[in-house]
C-alpha positions as CSV (number, residue, x, y, z in Angstrom):
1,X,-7.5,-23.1,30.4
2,X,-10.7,-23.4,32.6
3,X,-13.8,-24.1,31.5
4,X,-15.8,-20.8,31.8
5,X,-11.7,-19.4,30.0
6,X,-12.5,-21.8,27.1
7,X,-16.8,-20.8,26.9
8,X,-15.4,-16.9,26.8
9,X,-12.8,-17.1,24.2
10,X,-15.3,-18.9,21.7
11,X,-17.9,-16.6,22.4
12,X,-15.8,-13.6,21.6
13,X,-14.4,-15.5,19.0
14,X,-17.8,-16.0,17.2
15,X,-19.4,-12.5,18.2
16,X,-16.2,-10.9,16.3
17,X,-16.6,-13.7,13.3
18,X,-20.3,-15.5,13.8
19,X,-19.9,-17.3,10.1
20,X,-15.7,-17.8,9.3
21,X,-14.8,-19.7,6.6
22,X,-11.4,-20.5,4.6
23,X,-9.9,-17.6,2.6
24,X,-9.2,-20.5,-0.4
25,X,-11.0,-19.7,-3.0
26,X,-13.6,-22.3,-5.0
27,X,-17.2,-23.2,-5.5
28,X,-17.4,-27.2,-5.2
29,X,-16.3,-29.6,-3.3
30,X,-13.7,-31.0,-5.6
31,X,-12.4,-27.3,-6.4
32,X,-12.0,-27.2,-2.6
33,X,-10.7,-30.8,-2.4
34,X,-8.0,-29.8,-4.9
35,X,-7.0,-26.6,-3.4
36,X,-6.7,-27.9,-0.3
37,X,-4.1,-30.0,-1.1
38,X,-2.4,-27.3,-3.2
39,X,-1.7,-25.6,0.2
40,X,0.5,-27.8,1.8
41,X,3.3,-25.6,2.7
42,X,2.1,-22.8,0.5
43,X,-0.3,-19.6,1.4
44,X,-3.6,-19.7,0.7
45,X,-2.6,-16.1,-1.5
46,X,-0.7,-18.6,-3.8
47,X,-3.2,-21.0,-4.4
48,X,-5.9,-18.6,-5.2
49,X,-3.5,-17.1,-7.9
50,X,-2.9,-20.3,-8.9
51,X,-7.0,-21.7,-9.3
52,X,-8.3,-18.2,-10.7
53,X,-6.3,-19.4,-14.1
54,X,-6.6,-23.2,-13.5
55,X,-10.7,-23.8,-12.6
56,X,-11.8,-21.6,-15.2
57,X,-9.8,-24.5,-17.5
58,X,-10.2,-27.6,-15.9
59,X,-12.3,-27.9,-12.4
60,X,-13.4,-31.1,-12.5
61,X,-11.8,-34.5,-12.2
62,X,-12.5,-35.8,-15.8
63,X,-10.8,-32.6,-17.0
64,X,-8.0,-32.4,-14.6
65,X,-7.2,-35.8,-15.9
66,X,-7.2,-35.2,-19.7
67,X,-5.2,-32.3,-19.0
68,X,-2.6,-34.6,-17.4
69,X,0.7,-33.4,-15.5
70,X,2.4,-31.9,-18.2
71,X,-1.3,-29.7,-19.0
72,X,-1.7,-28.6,-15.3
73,X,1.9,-28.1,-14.5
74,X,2.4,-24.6,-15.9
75,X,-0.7,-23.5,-14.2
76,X,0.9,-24.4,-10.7
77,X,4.4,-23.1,-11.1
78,X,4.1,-19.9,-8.5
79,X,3.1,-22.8,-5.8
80,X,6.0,-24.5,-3.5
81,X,6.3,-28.1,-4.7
82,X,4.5,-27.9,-7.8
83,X,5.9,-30.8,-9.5
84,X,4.9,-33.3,-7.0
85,X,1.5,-31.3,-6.3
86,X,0.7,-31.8,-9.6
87,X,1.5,-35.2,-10.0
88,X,-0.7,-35.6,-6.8
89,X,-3.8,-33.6,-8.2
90,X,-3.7,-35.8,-11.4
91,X,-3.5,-39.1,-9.9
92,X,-5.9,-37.9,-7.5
93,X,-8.6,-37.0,-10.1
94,X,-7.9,-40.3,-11.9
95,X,-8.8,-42.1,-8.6
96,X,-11.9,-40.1,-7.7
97,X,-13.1,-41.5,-11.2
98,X,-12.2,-45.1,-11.4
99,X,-13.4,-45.2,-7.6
100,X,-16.2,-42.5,-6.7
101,X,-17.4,-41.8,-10.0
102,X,-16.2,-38.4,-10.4
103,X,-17.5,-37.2,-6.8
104,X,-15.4,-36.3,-3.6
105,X,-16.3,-38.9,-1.3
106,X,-17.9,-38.0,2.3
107,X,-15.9,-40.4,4.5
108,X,-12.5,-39.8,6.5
109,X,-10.8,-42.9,4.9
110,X,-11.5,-42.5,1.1
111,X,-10.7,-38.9,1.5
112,X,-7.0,-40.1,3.1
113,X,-6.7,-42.4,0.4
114,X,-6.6,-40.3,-2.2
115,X,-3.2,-39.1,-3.3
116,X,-1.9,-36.2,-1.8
117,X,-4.7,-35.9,0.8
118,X,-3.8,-36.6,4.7
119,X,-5.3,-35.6,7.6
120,X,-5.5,-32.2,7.9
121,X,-6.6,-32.3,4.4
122,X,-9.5,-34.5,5.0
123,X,-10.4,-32.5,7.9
124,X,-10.4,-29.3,6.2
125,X,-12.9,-30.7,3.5
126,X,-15.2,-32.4,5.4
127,X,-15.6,-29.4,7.8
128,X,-15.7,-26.6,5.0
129,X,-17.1,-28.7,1.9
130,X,-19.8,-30.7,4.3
131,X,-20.4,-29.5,7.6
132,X,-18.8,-32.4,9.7
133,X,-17.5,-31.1,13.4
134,X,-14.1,-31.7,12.5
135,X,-10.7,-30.0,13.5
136,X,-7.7,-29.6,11.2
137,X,-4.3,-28.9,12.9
138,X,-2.4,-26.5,10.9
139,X,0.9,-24.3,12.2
140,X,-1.6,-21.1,13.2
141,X,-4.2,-23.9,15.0
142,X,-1.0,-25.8,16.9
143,X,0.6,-22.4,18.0
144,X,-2.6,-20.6,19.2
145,X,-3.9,-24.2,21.1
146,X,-0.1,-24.6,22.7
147,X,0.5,-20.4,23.4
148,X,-3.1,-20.0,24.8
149,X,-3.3,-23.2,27.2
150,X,-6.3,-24.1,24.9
151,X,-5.0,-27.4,24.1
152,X,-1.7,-28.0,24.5
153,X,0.1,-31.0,22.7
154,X,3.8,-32.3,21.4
155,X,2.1,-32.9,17.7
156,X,-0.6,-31.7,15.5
157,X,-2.5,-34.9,16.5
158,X,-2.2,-34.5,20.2
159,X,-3.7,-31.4,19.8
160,X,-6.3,-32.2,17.0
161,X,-7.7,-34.8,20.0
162,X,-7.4,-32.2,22.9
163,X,-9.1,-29.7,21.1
164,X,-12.0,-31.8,20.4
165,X,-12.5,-32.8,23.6
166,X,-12.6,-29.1,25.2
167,X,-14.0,-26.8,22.6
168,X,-17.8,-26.8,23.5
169,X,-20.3,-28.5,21.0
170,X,-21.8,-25.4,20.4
171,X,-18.6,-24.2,18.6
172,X,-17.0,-27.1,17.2
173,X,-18.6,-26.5,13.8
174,X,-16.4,-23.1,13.2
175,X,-13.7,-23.6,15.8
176,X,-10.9,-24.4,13.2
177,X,-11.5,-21.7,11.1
178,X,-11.8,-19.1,14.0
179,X,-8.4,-20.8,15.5
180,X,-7.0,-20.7,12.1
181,X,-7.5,-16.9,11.7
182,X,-6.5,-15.6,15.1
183,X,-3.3,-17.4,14.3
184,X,-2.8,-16.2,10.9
185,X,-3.7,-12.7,12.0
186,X,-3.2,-11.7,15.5
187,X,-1.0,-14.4,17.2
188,X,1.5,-14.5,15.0
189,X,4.4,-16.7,14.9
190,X,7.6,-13.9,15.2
191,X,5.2,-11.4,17.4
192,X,1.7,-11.7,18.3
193,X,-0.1,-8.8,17.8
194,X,-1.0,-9.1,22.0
195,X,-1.9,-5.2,22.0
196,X,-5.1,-6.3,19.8
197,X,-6.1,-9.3,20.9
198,X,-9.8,-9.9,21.7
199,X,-9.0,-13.0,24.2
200,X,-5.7,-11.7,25.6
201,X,-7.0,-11.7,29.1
202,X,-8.1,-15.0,28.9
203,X,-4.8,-16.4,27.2
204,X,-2.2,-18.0,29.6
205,X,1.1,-17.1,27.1
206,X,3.5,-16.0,29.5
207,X,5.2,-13.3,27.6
208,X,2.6,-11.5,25.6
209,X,3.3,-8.5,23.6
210,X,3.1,-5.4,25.8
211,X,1.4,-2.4,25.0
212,X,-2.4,-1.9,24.4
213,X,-5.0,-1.4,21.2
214,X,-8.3,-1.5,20.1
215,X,-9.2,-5.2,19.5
216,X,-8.2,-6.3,15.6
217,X,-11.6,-7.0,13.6
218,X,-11.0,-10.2,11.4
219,X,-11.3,-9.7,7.8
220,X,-14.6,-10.4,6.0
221,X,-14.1,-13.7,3.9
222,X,-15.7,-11.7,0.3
223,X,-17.9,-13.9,-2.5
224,X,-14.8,-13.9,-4.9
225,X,-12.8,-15.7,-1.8
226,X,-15.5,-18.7,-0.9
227,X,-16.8,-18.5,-4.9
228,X,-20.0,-20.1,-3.7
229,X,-21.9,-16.6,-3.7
């Protein structure tokens, strides 16, 4: 993609979207920490289902670990790899006391530190939970950057570094979450939803959906979704 491509698909990306935000649902930074990690190869749908019983229990570090693996396990049974997950989330809380007194620590290398947390994770957090201009790679973010021209790459970290070095400072701040949703909603994996698609003449896929439409509007991320309302 050109340069003045790139300006015009961010700009109709943030007139359609101006504040995006993730559709997991929590109110601190370790509820996001935690289900955050929960997602790894499960939907954000899952998660939520999963939380809305578990935080109201135990959302904090000191009570995820009294409540141990066996306590947390039957609240993450509807999530793909629970067992390990929860093993993960456990161990994790247990590490964010002994080491960060009960607090989610700000920096990219105690965040990766922690089990169960990698890159994208620590990405997602420090973006969402505190603001940092960071870009997590998921499937939706690696398909749209590689169908679009946007920043194309062989792995999630080729891309993660392309896509910070062309997305414009001005939009770095919400550019994973609006990359995120376009791929989760429009260019879909099976069949992009081309007909809709508020950047279509801009994108450089080769065999877009034909047909035409009036251009998809995101959904609204609601209070109950973000829980910080």
């Amino acid at each position: 993609m050109s340069r003045a491509e790139i300006d015009a698909l961010f700009e109709r990306l943030s007139d359609a979207n101006p504040a995006p935000t993730t559709e997991l649902e929590y109110a601190t930074p370790y509820e996001l920490l935690v289900a955050v990690a929960l997602s790894a190869q499960a939907t954000d749908v899952s998660v939520n289902k999963a939380t809305r019983r578990l935080f109201p229990v135990a959302n904090t570090p000191s009570a995820i670990a009294n409540l141990g693996v066996a306590g947390i396990a039957p609240y993450l049974a509807t999530i793909n790899f629970n067992r390990t997950k929860a093993k993960n989330v456990v161990a994790m809380a247990e590490q964010l006391l002994e080491r960060h007194a009960g607090e989610v620590p700000l920096d990219r290398e105690s965040l990766e530190a922690l089990p169960g947390v990698g890159r994208k994770t620590a990405n997602v957090v420090l973006n969402t939970a505190f603001g940092e201009t960071t870009l997590a790679v998921d499937t939706h973010i690696f398909r749209v950057s590689n169908r679009t021209g946007l920043a194309p790459g062989r792995d999630v970290r080729a891309v993660e570094d392309e896509l910070l070095r062309v997305v414009p400072a001005a939009y770095l701040r919400h550019a994973h979450h609006w990359l995120l949703l376009h791929g989760r909603y429009v260019c879909k994996a099976r069949v992009p939803d081309c007909p809709r698609c508020i950047v279509r003449d801009l994108c450089h896929y080769p065999d877009k959906t034909p047909g035409e439409g009036p251009p998809l509007e995101l959904p609204a991320v609601s209070k109950r979704q973000s829980r910080r309302g």
